[in-house]
C-alpha positions in Angstrom: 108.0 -224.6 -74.6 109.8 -224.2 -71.2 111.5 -220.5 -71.5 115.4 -220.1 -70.6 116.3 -221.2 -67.6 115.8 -219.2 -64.2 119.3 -217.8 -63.4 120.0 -216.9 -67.2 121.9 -213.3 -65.9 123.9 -212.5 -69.4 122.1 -210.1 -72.4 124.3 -208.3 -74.7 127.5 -207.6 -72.9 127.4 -209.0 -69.9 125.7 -206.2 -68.3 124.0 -208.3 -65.7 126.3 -209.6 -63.0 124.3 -210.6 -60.3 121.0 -213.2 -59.8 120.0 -211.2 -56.2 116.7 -210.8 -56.4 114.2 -208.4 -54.8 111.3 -210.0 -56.3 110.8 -212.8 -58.6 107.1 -213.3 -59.7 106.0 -217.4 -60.7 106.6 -218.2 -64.4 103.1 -218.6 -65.7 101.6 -219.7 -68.5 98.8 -217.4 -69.9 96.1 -218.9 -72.6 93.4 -216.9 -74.4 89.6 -217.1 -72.5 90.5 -220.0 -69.7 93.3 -218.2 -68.0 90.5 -214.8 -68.2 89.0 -215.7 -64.9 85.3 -214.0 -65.4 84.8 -211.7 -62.2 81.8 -213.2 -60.4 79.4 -210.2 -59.0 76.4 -210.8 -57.3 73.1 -208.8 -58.4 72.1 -206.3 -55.5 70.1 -208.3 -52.5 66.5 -207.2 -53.1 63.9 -208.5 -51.2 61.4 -211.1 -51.6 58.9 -209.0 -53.3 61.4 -207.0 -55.5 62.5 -210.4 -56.9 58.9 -211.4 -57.7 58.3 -207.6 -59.5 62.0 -208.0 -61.1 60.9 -211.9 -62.7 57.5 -210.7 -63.7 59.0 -207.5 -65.5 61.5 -209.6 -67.6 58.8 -211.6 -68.6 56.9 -209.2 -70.3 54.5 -207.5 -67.6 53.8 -203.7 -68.0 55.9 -201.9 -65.2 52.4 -199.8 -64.3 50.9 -203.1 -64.0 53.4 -203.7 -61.2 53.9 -200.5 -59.3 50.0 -198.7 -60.2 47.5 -201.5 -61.5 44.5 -199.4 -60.9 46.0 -196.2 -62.4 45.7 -194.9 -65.9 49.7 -195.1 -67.0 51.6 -191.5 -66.9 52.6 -189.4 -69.2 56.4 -190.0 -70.0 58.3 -187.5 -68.0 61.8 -187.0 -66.3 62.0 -187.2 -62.6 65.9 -185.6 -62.3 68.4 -183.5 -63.7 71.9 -185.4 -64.3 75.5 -183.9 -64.0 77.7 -185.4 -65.4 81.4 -185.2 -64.2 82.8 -186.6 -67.2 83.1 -183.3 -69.5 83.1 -183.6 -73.4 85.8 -182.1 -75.1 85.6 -178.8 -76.2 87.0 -178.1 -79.7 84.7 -181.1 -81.0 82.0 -178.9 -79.4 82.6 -176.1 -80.9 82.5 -177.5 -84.2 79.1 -178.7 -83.7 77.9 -175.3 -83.3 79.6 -174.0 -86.3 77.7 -176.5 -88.5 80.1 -180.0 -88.1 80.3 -183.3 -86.5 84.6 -183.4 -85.4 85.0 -187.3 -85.4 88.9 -188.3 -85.2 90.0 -185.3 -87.2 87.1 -185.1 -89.9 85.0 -182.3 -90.3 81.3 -184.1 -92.0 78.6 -181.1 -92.5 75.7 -181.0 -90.0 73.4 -180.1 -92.7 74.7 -183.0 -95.2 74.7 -185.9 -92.7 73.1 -189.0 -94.0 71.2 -190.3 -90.4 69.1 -192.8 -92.3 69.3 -196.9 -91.3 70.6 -197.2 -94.9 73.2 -194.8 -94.7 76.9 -195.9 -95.2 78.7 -194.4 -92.4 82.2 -195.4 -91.3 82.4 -196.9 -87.9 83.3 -193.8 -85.9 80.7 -191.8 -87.2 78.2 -194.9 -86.4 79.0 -194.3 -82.9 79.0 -190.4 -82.8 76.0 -189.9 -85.1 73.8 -192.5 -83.8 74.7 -192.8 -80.1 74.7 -189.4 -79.6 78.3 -189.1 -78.3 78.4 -185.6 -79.2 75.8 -184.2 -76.8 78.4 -184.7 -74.3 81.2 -182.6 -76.0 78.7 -179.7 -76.9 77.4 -179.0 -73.6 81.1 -178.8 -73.0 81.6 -176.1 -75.1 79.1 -173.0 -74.3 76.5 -172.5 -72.1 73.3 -174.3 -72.0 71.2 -171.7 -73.9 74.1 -171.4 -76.4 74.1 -175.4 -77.0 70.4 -176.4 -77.3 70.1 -174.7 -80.7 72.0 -177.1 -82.5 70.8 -179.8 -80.2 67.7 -179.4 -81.5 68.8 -179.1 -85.0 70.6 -183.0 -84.7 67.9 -184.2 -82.7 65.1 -183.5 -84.8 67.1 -184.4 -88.4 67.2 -187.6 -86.4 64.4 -188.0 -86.1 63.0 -187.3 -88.8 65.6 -190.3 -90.2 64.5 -192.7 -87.5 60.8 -192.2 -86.3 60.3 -195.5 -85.2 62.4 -198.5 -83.4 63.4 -200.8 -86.4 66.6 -202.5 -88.3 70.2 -201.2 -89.4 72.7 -199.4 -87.7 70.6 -196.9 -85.6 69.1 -200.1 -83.9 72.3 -201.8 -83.0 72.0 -202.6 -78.7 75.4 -200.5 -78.2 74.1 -197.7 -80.3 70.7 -197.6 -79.2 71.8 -197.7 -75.4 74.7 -194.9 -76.0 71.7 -192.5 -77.5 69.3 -193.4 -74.4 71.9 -192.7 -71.7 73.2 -189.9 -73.5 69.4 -188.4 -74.0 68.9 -188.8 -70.2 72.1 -187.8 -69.2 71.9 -184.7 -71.3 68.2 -184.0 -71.5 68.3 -179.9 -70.9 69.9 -179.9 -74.2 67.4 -181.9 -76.1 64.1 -181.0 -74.1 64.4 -177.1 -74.0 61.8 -176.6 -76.4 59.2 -174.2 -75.6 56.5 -176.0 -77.8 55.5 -178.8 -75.7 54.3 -181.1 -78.3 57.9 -181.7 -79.2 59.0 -182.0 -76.2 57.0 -184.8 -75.5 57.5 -186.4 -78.6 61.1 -186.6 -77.6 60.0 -188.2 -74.2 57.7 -190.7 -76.0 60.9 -191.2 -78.0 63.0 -192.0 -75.0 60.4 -194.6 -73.2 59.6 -196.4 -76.7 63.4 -196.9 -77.0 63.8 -198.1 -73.3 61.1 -200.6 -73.6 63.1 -201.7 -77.1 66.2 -201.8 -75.1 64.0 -204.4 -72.7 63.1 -206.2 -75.3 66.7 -206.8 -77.6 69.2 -205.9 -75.0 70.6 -209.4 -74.9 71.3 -209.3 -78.3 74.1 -206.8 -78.6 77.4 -208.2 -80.5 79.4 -208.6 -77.7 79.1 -208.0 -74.0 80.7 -204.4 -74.7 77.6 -203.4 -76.3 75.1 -205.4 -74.3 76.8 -203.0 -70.9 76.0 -199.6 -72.7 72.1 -201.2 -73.1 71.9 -202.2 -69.4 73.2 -199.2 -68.6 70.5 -196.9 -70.2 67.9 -199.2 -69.0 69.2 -198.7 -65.5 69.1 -195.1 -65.9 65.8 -195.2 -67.6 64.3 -196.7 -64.6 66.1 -194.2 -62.2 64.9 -191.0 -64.4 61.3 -191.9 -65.9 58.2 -193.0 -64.2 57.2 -196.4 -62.8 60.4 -197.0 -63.2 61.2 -199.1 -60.3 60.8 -203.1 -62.2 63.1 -201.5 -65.1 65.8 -200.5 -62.2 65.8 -204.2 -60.5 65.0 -205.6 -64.0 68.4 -203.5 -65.7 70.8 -203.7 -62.2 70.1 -207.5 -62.2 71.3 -207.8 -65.9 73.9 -204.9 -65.6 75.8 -206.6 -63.0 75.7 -209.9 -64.9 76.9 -208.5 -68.1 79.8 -206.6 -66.2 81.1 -209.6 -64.7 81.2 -211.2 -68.4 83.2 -207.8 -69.5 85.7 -208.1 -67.6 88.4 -210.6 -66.0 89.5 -210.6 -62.2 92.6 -208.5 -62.8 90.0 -205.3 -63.7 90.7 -205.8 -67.8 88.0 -206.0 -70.2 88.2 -209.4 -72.1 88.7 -207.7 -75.2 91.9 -206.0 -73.6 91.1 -203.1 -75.2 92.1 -199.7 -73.6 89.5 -197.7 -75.4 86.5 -200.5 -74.7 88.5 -200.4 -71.0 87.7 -196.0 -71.3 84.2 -196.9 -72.5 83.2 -199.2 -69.4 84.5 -196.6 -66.7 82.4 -193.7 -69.0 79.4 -195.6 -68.6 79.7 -196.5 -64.7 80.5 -192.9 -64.6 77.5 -191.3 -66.3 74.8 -194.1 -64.7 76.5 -193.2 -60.8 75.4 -190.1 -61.6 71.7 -190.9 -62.9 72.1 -192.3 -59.2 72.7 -188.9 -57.6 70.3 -187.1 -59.4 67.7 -188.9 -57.7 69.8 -188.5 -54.3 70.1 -192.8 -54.7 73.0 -194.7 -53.9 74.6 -197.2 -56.2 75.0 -200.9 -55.7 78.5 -202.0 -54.6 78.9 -204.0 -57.4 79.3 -200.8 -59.4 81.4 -199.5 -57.0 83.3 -202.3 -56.8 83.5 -202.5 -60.6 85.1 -198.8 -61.1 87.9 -199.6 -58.6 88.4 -202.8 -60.7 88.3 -200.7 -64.0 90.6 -197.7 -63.3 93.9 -199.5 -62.4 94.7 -201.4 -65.3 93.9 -198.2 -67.3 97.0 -196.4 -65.4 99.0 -199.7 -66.5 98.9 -198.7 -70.0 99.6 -195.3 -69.5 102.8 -193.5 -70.2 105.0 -191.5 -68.1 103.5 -188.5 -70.8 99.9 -189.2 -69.6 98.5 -190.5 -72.4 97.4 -193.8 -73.5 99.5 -196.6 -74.9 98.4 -197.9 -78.2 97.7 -201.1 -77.9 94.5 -203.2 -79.8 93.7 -200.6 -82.1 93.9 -197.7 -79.5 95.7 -193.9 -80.1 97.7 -192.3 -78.2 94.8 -190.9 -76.2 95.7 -187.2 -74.8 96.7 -186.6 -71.1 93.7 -184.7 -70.6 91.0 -186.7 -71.9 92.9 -189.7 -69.6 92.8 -187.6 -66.4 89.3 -185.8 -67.3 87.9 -189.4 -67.1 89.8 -191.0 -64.1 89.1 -188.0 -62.2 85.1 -188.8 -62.8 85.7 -191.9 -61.7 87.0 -190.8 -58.6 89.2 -193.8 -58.3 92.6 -192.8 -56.6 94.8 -195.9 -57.8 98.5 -196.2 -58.7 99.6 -198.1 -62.3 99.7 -201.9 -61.5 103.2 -203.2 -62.8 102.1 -206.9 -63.6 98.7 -207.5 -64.8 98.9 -211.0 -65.7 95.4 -211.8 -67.1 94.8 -208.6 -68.9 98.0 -209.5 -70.1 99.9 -206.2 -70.2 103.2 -205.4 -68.1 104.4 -202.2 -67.0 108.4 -201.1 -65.8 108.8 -197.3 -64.5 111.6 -195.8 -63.4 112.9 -192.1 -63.3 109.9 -191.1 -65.6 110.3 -193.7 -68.1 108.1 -196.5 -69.3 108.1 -199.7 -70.5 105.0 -201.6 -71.6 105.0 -204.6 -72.9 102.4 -206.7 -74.5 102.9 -210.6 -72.9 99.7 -212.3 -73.0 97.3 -214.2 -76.0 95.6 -211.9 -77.9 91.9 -211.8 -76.9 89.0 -215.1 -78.1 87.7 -213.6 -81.7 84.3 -213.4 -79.7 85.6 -210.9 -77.4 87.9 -208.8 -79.8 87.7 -205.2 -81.1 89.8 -204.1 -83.5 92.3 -207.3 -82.7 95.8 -206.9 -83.2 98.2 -209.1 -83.4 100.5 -207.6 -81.2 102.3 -210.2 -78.7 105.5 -209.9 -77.5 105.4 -206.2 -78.5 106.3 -203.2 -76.6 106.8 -199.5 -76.1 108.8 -197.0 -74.5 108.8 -193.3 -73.4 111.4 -191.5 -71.4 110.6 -188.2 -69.9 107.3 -187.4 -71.8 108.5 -188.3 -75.2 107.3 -192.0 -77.1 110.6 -193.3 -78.3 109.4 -196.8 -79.4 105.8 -197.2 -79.9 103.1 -199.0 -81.7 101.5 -198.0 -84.6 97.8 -197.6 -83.1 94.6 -196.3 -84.5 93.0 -199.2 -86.1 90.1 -198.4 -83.8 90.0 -194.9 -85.3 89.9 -195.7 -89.0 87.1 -194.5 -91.3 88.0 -190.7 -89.8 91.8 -189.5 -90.9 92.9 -192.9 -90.7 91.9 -194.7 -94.2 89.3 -197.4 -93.4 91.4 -199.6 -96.1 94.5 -199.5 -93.9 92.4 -200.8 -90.3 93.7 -204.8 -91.3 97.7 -203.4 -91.5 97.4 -200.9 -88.6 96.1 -204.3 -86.6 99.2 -207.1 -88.3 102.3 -208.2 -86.1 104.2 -205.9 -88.7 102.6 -202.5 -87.2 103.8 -203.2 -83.6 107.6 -203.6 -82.1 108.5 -207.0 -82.5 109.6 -209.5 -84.2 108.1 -210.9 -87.4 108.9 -214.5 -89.8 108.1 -214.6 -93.6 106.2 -211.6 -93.0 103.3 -213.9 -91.3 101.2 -212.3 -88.5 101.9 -214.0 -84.8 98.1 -214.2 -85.0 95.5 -214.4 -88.5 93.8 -210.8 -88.5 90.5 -211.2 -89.9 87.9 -208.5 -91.3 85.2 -206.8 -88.8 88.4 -206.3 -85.8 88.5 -210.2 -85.3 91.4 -212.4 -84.6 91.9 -216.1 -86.1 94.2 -218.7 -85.5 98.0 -218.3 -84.4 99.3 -217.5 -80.2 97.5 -219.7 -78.2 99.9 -219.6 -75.2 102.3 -217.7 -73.6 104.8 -218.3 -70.7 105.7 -215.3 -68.9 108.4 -214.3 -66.0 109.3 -211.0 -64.0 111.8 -210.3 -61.8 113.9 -207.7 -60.1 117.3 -208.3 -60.1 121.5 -206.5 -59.4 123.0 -205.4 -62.2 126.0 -202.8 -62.5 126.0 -199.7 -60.3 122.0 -200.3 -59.8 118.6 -202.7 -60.2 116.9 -203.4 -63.4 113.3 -205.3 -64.1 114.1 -208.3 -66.4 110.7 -209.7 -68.2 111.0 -212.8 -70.2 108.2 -214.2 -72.7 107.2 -216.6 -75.1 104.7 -217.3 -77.2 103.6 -220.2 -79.4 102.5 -218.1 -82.7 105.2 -219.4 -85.2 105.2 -222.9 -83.9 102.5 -224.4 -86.0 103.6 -222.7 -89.7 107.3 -222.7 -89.2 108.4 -225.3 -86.2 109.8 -222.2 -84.1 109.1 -219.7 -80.6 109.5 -216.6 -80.5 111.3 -215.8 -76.9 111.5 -212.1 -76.0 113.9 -210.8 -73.1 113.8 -206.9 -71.7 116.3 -205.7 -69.3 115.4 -202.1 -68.5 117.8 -200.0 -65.5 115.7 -198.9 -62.8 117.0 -195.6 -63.9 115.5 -196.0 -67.2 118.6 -194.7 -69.1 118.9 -198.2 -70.6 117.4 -201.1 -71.8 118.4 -204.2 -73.6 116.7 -206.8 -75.6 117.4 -210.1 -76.4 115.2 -212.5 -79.2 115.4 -215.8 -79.5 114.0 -218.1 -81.9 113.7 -221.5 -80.4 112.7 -224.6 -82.5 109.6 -226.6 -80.9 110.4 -230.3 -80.1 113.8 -232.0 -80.2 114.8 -231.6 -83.6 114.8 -227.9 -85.6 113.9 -228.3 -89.4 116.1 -227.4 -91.6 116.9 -224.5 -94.2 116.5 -220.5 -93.5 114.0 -218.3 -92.6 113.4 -214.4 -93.1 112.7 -212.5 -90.0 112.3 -209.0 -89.3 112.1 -207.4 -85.6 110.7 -203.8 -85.8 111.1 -201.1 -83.7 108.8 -198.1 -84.6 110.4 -194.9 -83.7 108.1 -192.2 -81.8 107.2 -189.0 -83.2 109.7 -186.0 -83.9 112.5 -188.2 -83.3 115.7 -187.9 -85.9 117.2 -191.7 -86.9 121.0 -191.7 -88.3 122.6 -195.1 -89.4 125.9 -196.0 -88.4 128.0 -196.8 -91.6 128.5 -200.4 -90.2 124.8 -200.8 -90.4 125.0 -202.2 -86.6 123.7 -199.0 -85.1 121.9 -195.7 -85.1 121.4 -192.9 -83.1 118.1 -191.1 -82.3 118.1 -187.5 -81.3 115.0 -186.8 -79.4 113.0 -183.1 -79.5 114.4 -181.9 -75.8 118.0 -182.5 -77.5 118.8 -185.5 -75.4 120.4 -188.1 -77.7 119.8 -192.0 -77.5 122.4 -194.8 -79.4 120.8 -198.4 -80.5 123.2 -201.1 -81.1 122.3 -204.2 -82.9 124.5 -207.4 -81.7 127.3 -207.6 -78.5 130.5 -207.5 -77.6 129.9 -211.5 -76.9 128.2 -212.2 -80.7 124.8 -211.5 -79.4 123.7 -211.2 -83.1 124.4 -214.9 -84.0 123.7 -213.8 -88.4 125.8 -212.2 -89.7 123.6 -211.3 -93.0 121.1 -209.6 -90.8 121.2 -205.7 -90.9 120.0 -202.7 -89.8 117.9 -200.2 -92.2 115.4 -197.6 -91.8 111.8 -197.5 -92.8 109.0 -195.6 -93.2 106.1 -196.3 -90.6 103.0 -194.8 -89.5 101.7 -193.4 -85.9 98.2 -192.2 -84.7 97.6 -189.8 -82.3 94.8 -189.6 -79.5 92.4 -187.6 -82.1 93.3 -190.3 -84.7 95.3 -188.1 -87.2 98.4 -190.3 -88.7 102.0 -189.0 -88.7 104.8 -189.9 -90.8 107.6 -191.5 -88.6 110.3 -193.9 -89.1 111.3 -196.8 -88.0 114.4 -199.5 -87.0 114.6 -203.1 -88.8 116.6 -205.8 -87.9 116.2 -208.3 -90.6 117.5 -211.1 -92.6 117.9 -214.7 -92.5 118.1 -217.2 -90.4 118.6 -220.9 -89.7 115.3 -222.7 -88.8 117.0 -224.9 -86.1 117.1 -221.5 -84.1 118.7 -218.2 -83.8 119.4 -215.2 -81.0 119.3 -211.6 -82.0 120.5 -209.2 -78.9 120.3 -205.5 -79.2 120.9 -202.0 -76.7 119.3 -198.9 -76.2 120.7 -196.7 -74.2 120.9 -193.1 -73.3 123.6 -191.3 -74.0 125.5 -188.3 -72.0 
């Protein structure tokens, strides 16, 4: 469906009153998985020789056969030290040396942990109790001789739980390479023992589950997972004996894997921000299982991390923290900056990420992010959302209209019964028919049938006393159940005190159907934030925390608002912060009915004083 025309220059009230552009990007159409263009890295040029030891490895021959054929095999042992510059965070630290694991706001008992195969842990605890994510935030939180205690303690319940490589959720790829990295990464913690039969039980431990990692890495879930295994069998070859055929076995699949991860533009196919946080942790961690054995990297890895870190800026507010977008929080400041300055990627926000699908407006420390690309394949998605067309806003450090976020988090505060509505079209700033998703949300964080293309323009362009960055999008969600586009246009001053909206329903082919429709656009209101209707029901005002005050108008001086019936209320929503606790807030509804040949609801927020 071609979207308005080119010089359209009239939302609301005319506030546009020039076409003078300063740049005007191609209208493009974007479509799930073929407009993803998979980055194409080559493995690191080995010679001859390495690629004879690296083909005989991944068929099965013993790296001592390789390296030391006449040699009885050593004894498993570490051959470096690794520091980290990604620290863990503290509090969750603490906690573990008070007796509990601190996943997304829920305390769970050291001592009455489940760490079996068979247990029935929630997703978040999967990943903290069986990768071992939390040896990075306790070595955060004391000193080393303070920490290895209750390292020990975990460690050995483990153990004791999982003796032996097997089945079940201990032996998932992405678990299984989290806890080898993380082992290796953190070893002073987990190899302190003075009795040295444990300790090299714990090494036997580590080389039985690299070799399992040889064995099943390529049959992680998704590409996500199948990273974090190459990763600890990179590291595995860097840190433990013989180790040179795992190193050119894993840097060979690593690099393959990576280039499957992640599209040309730097996003992760699953155009997550937290699976986009979990790819730079990894290269992070594995650079420095590089150091430690005074080793440089390959590029590609290089390469990779400057790919990674710029489209993480893109969804980042002018507060710092994260956006929350495909299941993600509001991910603090600090845990943002702690990782990016691990990376030690220097990169500014990109403003137009077209494949990763996710466009970004900033002006006087406000922005604007808006979701205007297909939601990721089912194969690729995490915690899918149906979320296009969406956006969020944040002027000066506080959210004003956001996303409610956190499906990624459920199973800790967040109810693991709520993960499907925290993921629907209903739970993110836009508009809505029937109550239908844009896109079927399926169980397990897939995505099913429903946006299959969108068209998407940016421009710069005059407007009164100033510029303003116009984006205009349209996706194809609704056109299969109910004959209709949805057509989304944002205005927002370069200033950021302003920003107007325009939604058009646009019938597909010649001929709109007839009869009404209900819709519904949403407008989730940020934290802390105080809503007051206007008694014509065409307005309300929001009075931020810092006491500046902000007016929303539904409709325009020009009949912007082409329904009468349709009104403005106040809801009830639901927001999830970075640690994944929920807060009450409220939010803005336009709703009613409308004709299904078409329709064109305009609306203003703007700054007031």
């Amino acid at each position: 469906m071609p979207l308005a025309k080119a010089d359209r220059n009239t939302i609301g009230d005319g506030l546009v009153t020039a076409t003078a552009e300063s740049h005007s990007a191609k209208r493009e159409m974007l479509q799930p998985g073929r407009s993803l263009v998979i980055a194409d890295f080559a493995p690191p040029s080995t010679s001859a020789g390495e690629r004879l030891i690296r083909l005989a490895y991944r068929l099965g021959v013993p790296a001592s056969t390789l390296t030391s054929p006449f040699s009885k095999p050593p004894k498993p042992r570490l051959l470096g030290t690794v520091e980290s510059p990604y620290a863990g965070e503290r509090a969750a630290g603490v906690a573990l040396r008070a007796g509990h694991f601190l996943v997304h706001g829920v305390k769970a008992p050291i001592a009455q942990m489940d760490f079996s195969a068979t247990a029935r842990l929630t997703p978040p605890f999967e990943r903290t109790v069986h990768g071992f994510t939390w040896l990075r935030h306790l070595s955060a939180s004391a000193t080393r001789e303070q920490c290895v205690p209750t390292a020990e303690r975990v460690m050995g319940a483990w153990l004791d739980a999982n003796g032996k490589p097997g089945k079940g959720t201990p032996w998932k790829v992405e678990h299984a390479g989290h806890r080898l990295l993380n082992w290796l990464v953190n070893a002073p913690l987990i190899l302190s023992n003075e009795d040295p039969a444990k300790r090299g039980l714990i090494l036997e431990v580590m080389a039985e589950t690299a070799r399992w990692l040889d064995r099943n890495v390529t049959k992680a879930d998704d590409r996500q997972g199948e990273v974090a295994g190459w990763c600890a069998i990179v590291a595995a070859g860097l840190l433990m004996p013989e180790g040179k055929p795992r190193k050119l076995f894993g840097e060979a699949g690593l690099v393959r894997a990576l280039g499957e991860l992640v599209a040309d533009d730097g996003g992760v196919l699953s155009r997550s921000p937290l699976a986009q946080i979990d790819a730079i942790a990894l290269l992070v961690d594995l650079r420095a299982c590089y150091a430690a054995r005074d080793l440089d990297p390959p590029e590609a890895l290089e390469t990779m991390l400057n790919l990674l870190v710029p489209p993480l800026h893109t969804v980042t507010h002018s507060d710092g923290a994260l956006g929350s977008w495909q299941g993600a929080g509001a991910v603090r400041a600090d845990r943002l900056a702690a990782l990016i300055d691990a990376s030690g990627v220097r990169a500014r926000p990109l403003k137009d990420v077209r494949q990763w699908g996710y466009q970004r407006i900033a002006g006087n420390k406000t922005t604007l992010i808006f979701d205007a690309a297909p939601p990721a394949l089912s194969r690729n998605a995490r915690s899918g959302c149906a979320s296009t067309l969406a956006f969020e806003m944040c002027a000066k450090g506080q959210r004003i209209i956001v996303n409610c976020g956190g499906a990624a988090f459920a199973g800790g505060q967040v109810p693991a019964r709520i993960e499907q509505g925290l993921r629907a079209t209903a739970a993110h700033s836009t508009l809505t028919l029937d109550d239908a998703n844009s896109t079927a949300v399926h169980i397990n964080g897939k995505l099913g049938a429903g946006v299959n293309e969108v068209e998407v323009d940016r421009k710069t362009m005059q407007v009164k006393n100033g510029l303003a960055t116009r984006l205009e999008a349209s996706h194809d969600g609704y056109s299969g159940r109910f004959g209709l586009n949805h057509r989304r246009i944002l205005v927002m001053r370069d200033d950021g005190s302003e920003l107007r909206g325009e939604d058009l329903l646009v019938p597909v082919g010649k001929k709109g159907k007839r009869g009404k429709i209900g819709f519904a656009i949403r407008f989730h209101i940020g934290p802390g934030i105080e809503l007051g209707l206007s008694d014509d029901k065409k307005g309300a005002g929001l009075a931020l925390p810092d006491g500046t005050y902000w007016q929303f108008r539904v409709g325009s001086l020009d009949g912007g608002l082409k329904d009468e019936t349709a009104q403005l209320s106040i809801e009830e929503s639901m927001w999830v912060d970075g640690g994944g606790r929920p807060h009450p807030i409220q939010q803005l509804v336009i709703q009613g009915m409308t004709s299904r040949s078409g329709g064109t609801f305009s609306w203003l927020l703007k700054k007031m004083g």
